[in-house]
N, C-alpha and C positions, 0 to 999 in steps of 0.2 A: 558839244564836244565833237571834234572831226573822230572818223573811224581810227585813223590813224593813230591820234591821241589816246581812244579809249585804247586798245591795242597795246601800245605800250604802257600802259596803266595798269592795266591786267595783270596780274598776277597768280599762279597758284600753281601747285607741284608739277604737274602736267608739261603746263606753257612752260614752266622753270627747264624742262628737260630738252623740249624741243629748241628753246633758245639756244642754248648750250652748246647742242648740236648742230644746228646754225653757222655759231659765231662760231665753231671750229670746222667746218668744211668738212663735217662726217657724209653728207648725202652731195652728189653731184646733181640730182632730180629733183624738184619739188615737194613738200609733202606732201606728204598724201597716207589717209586712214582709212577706215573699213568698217561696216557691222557686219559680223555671218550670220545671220539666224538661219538654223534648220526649217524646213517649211514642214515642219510634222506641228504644226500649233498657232495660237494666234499671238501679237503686239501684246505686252503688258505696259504699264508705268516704269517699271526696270528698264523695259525694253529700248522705250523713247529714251531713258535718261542715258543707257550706252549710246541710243544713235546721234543724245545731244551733244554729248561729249566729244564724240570723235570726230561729227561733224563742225562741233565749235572751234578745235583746234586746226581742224582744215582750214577752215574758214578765216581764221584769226590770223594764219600766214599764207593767205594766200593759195594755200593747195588746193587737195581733190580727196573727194571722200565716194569712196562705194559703198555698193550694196550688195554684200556678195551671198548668194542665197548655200549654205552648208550642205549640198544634198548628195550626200556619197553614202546613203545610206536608203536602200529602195523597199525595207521593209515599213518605212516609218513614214514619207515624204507622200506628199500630195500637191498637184499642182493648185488646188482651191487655198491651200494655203502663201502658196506665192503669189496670187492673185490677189487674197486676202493684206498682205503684207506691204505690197505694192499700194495699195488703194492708204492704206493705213500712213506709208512713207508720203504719199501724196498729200495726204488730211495735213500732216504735218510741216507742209506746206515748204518740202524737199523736195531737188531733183537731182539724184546722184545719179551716178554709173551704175549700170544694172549690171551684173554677172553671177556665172553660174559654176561652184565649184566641181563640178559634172563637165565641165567642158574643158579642163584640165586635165580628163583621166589618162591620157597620152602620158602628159610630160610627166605625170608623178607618177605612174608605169614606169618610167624613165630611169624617174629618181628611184626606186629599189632597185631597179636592174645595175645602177651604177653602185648604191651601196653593198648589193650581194656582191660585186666584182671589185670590191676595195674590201670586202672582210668585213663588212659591218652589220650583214642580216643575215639570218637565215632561218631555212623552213622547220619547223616545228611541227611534229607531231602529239603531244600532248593535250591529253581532252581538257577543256576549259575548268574541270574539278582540279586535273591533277595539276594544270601550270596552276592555280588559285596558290596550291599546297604546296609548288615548290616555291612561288614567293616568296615566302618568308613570312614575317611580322614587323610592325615599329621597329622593335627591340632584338631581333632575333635577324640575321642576313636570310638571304634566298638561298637556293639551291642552282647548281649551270643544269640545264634541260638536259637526257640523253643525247639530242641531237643537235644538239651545240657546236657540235664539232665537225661537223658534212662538211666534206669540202665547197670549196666558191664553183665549181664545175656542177657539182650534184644539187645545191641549193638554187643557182641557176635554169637549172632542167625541171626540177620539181617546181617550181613560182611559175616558167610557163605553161607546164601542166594544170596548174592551179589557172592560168587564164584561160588556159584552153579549154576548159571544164571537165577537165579529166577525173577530178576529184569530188566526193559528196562534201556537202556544205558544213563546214565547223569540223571537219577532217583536218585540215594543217593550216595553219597561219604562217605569214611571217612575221617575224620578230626582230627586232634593231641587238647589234649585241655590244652590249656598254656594259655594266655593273651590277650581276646580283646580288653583292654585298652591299652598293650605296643605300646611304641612311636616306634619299630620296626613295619611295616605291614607284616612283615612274620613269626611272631608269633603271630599273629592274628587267631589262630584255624586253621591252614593251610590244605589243604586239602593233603593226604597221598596216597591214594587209589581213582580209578573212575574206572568206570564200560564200557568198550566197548568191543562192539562185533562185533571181527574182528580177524581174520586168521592171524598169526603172524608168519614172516618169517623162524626162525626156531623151535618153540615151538607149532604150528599150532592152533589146536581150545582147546589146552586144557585148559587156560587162558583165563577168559575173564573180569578181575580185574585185573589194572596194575598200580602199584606203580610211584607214582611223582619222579620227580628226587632229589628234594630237601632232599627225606624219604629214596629214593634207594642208592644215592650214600653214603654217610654216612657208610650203612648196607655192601655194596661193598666194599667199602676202610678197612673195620674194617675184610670181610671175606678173604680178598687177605692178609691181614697184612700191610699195606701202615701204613705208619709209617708219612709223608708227604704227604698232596694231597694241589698239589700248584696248583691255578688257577688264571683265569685273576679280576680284580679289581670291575667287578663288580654285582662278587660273595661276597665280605665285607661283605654285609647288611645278606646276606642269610647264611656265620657263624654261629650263635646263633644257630639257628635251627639245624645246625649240629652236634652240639655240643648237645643240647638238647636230641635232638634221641639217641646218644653214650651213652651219661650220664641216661636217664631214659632206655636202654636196658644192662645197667649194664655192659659196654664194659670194659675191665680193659686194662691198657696201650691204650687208642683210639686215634687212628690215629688225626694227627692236621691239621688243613685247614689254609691256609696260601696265600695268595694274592700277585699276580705283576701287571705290568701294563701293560695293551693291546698293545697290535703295530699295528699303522698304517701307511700306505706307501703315499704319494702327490702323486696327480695325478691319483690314482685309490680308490680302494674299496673291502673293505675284510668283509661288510653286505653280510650273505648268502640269505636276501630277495634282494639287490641291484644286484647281480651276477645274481640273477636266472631269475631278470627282464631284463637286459639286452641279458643272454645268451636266454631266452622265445622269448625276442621280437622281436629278431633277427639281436642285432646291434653290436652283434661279433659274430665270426665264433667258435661259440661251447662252448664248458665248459676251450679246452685248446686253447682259442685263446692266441696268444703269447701278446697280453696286459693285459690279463684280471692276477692279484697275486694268481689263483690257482697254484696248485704245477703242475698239467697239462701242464698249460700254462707258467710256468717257465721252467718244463723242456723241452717241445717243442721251446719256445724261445731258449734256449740252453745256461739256467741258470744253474752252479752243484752247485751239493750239498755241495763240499769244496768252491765254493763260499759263500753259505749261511751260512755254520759256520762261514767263517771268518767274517761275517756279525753281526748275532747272537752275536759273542763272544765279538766283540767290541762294541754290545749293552749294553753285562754286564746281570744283574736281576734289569729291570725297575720298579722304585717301582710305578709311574704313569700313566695311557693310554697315548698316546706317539706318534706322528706322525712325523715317520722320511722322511728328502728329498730322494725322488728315487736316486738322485745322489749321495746319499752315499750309498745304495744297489748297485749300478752301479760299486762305486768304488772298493767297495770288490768282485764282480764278477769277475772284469777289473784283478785284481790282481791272483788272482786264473788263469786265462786264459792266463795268461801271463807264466804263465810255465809249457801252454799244448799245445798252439795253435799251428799249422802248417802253414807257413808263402804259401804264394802263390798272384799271381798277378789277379789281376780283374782289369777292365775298364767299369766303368757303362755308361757312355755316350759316344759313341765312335767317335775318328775323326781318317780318314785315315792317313796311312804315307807313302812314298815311298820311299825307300833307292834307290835312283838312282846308286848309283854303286855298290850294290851289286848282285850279278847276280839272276837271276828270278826262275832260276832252283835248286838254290843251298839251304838247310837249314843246316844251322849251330848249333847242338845242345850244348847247354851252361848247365853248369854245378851249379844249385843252391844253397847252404845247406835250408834245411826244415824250419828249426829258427837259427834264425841269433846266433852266439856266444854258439850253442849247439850241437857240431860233434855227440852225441849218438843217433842222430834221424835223421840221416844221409843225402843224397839228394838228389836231383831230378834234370831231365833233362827238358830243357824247349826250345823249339824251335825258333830261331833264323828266316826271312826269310825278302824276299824285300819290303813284303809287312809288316804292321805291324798298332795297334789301341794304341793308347793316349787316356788318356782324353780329351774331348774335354776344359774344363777347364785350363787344363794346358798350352795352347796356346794362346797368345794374338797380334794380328798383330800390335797393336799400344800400347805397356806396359806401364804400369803406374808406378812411381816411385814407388820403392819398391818389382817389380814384376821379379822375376829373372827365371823364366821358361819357356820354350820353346816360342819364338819371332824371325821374321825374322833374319839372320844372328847370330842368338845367340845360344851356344852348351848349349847342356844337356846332362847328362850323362843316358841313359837307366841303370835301375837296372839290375845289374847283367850282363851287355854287353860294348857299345862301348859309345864313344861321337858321337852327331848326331847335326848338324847345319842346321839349316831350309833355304831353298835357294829358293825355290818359294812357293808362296801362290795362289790352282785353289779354285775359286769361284762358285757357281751357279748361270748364265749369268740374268737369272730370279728373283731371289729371293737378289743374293747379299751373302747368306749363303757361309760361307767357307766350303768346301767340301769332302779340303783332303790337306796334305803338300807335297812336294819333297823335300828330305831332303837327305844329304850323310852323312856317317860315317866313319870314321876315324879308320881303320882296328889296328891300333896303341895302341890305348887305349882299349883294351880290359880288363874289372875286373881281376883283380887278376895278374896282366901281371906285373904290379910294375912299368906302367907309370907313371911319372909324369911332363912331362916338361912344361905342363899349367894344370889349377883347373878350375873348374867348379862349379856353386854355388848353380847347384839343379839338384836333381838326381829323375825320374819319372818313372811310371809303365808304363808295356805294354804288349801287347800280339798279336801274330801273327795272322795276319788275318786268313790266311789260315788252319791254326791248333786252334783256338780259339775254346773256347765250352760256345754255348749260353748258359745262366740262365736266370732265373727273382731272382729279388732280392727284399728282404721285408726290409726296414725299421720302426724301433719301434719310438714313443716316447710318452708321458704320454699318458692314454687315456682319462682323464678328460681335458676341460681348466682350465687354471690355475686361472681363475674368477669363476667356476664353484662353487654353492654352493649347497648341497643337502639337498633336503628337506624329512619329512618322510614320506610323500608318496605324488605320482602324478608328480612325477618328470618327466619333459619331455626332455627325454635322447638324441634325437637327436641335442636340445640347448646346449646340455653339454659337448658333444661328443669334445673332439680334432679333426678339419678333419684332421690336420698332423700326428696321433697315427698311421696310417699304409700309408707308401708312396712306393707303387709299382714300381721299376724300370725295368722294362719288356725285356728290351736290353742290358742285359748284357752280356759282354764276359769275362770270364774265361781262363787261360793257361788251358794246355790240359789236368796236371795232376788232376785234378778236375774232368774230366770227371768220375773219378772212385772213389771218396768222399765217404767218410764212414760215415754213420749217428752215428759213434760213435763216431768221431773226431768232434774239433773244430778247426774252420781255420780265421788266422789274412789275410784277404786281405787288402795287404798295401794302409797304409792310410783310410781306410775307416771302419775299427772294424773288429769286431771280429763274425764271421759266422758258422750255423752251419746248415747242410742240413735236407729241411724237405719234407719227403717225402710225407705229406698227400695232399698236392695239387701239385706234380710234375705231368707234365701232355703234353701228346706227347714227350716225351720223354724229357722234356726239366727242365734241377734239379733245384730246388728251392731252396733259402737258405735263413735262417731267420738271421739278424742281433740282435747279444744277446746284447752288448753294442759298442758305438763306439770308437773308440782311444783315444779321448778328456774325461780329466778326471775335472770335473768341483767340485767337491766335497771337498771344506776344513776344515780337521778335525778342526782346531781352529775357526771355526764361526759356529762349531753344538752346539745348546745349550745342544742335548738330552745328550751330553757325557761331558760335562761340573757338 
């Protein structure tokens, strides 16, 4: 299907609105959308699915999408986080317009100077308790501030004051003046302007009045041309006021605010106060622990980016906050990885084998393909020898109905090698522990040889003892339990904790072509998921590999309500 095609196929609230506006000649400009993330924090799963949104409907007609970084605030911002964000916007394999809402302080200086001298703002002196108190309630109007009433001469003398740094910090604000009766509380006199004094990442000391975001972004979206500023759901109420500002700053053609609905993942947490208390307290390893839905920690886990599209796009534009099951983010990764992964053998719990008639000296190297049913990613050699590691699961000395893999007298077929029948079982005289097999093979049946004069009904991994390359290996799974309820604050994290969200397996053996893993590849070792090396805790030499999802795909699209 041409682009074009899919395009107009597309459908869903979103695209429904910007058509619309299209086919009636509301914008003389192209589209064009935006993400503002404040740079006080890292990328979440929320975070990607705003920046997919806005940049899909960019994208979808043709526009332009920025990256406008929120930082009009210098007690909270950091440039390691703009750095951080950037690299993250990259991973996901964007290249928008970069801007900074710090390089607007001019023109939205501007814009109060013009609303103080139309009657629309003025300077407040009221401490932060007592405007709380004259707000009001739901149910109850506000109260007009004493200073409601200064003239546009004196409220303009006082706001330059206020720039000039004539004033201590959180001494007077300014204020928009609309309604403190409205049944809205954010047209309640909102405050536009606060006074702090503080050194600001890139604009230094020469500001020390910095515009709310409620006043700035509005002023931003109208100076870039955003035609579209889509956000999550529960920006609704704070519309009005956006509109407000456009409209009393005489904006023609002003950008439209327009609402979807948040995404949330089971099992974890996309609160940047919840993140920052567990990555503070110390009950993950860092900002990219591989549980935690930063975009860090996905793509450390060894989540891509074309899994997350496909994720994203069979989410659609949610019109509600939304909390999808992690197993359907799993499945759309599972799928994605399934026509990158490089197949290779691992054995996490090992149990010996002995091919008693194969000679002790001899290794036989065998001939793999890389993924199975794809000759252009060609193959690998994997070593054959007497000695050799199974799962230890894969053997049962007394099988249970149903159970058709390696048991006394019964063949199995080694992947990619010969049939092996198990003929004695040594014990440890002590414990009772099985300890190892003797087993012979059947030089006959070699893969690809085009035996067949008997079948076999299961076919197991394995790897040479002698040529095997330890790992540790990381298994993932939710990091919340799944009784776990959060509260808003005082949550005590270590009750909530899944202890199964990270299962260390420390003894693992690898084939040998691993030894030399690319942290840029993902690898299916059979049976067991899909792995990808991380190198921030390999350590003595011994490579780590984080499990991104595993084989079993548990996720039915017909029992998700979110896509119903």
């Amino acid at each position: 299907m041409s682009t074009d095609k899919k395009n107009a196929d597309m459908t869903d609230f979103l695209t429904d609105i910007v058509r619309v506006d299209i086919a009636g000649g509301v914008y003389s400009r192209p589209i064009a959308t935006r993400f503002p993330p404040e740079p006080n924090g890292y990328l979440h799963i929320g975070s990607a699915y705003a920046i997919h949104v806005n940049h899909s409907i960019a994208e979808r007609f043709g526009g332009r999408f920025n990256l406008r970084f929120d930082d009009t605030n210098p007690l909270k911002e950091d440039v390691k986080y703009v750095e951080a964000i950037k690299r993250d916007i990259e991973w996901l394999g964007l290249k928008p317009e970069v801007c900074f809402g710090s390089d607007y302080s001019q023109q939205i200086y501007e814009a109060a100077i013009k609303l103080i001298r139309k009657g629309k703002a003025y300077v407040c002196d009221l401490s932060p308790e007592q405007m709380a108190a004259y707000r009001g309630t739901l149910t109850e109007p506000g109260k007009d501030s004493p200073y409601r009433g200064r003239t546009v001469e004196a409220n303009e003398s006082l706001f330059k004051q206020m720039k000039n740094g004539e004033h201590a910090a959180a001494s007077k604000v300014l204020r928009a003046k609309i309604d403190m009766s409205s049944p809205n509380l954010n047209l309640r006199d909102p405050v536009l302007y606060r006074i702090i004094h503080a050194e600001h990442y890139r604009t230094g000391k020469e500001w020390c009045i910095y515009p709310m975001y409620d006043f700035a972004h509005p002023i931003q979206d109208a100076i870039e041309g955003i035609t579209h500023s889509l956000c999550s759901a529960e920006f609704k109420d704070h519309r009005p006021l956006y509109e407000w500002v456009l409209r009393e700053l005489e904006i023609s053609e002003p950008p439209k605010q327009r609402e979807f609905g948040r995404l949330n993942v089971s099992g974890t947490v996309t609160s940047k106060r919840y993140l920052r208390e567990l990555v503070e307290g110390g009950y993950v390893d860092g900002w990219d622990d591989p549980r935690l839905p930063t975009l860090q920690g996905l793509r450390r886990r060894g989540v891509t980016p074309g899994g997350l599209r496909r994720f994203f796009e069979e989410l659609g534009a949610l019109k509600n906050p939304s909390t999808v099951d992690s197993a359907m983010l799993e499945h759309y990764v599972r799928q994605d990885l399934k026509m990158r992964a490089i197949n290779a053998m691992a054995v996490m719990h090992p149990l010996k084998v002995v091919i008693t008639n194969f000679p002790a000296d001899r290794k036989e190297m065998l001939v793999l393909p890389n993924r199975e049913g794809d000759e252009s990613l060609g193959t690998r050699k994997v070593p054959f020898t007497r000695e050799l590691l199974i799962e230890r699961e894969d053997f049962m000395e007394n099988p249970i109905a149903g159970f058709h893999r390696l048991s006394p007298g019964q063949e199995v077929r080694l992947k990619g090698a010969y049939f092996i029948r198990c003929e004695h079982v040594v014990k440890d005289p002590a414990t009772g522990e099985i300890t190892e097999l003797y087993c012979t093979y059947d030089p006959l049946t070699r893969s690809g040889s085009g035996f067949n004069a008997r079948k076999v009904k299961s076919t197991i991994q394995w790897v040479s003892k002698e040529c095997g390359v330890p790992a540790e290996l990381h298994l993932y799974d939710r990091l919340l339990k799944e009784s776990a309820v959060l509260e808003e604050s005082g949550n005590d994290w270590k009750e909530l904790l899944n202890p199964a969200s990270l299962i260390r397996v420390e003894k693992a053996i690898l084939e040998p072509s691993m030894k030399n893993a690319s942290s840029h590849e993902t690898y299916q070792f059979i049976r067991h998921g899909y792995f990808c090396l991380d190198n921030k805790h390999a350590h003595s030499g011994k490579l780590v590999f984080n499990r991104v999802v595993p084989l079993k795909d548990s996720w039915k699209r017909q029992n998700s309500d979110i896509l119903k």
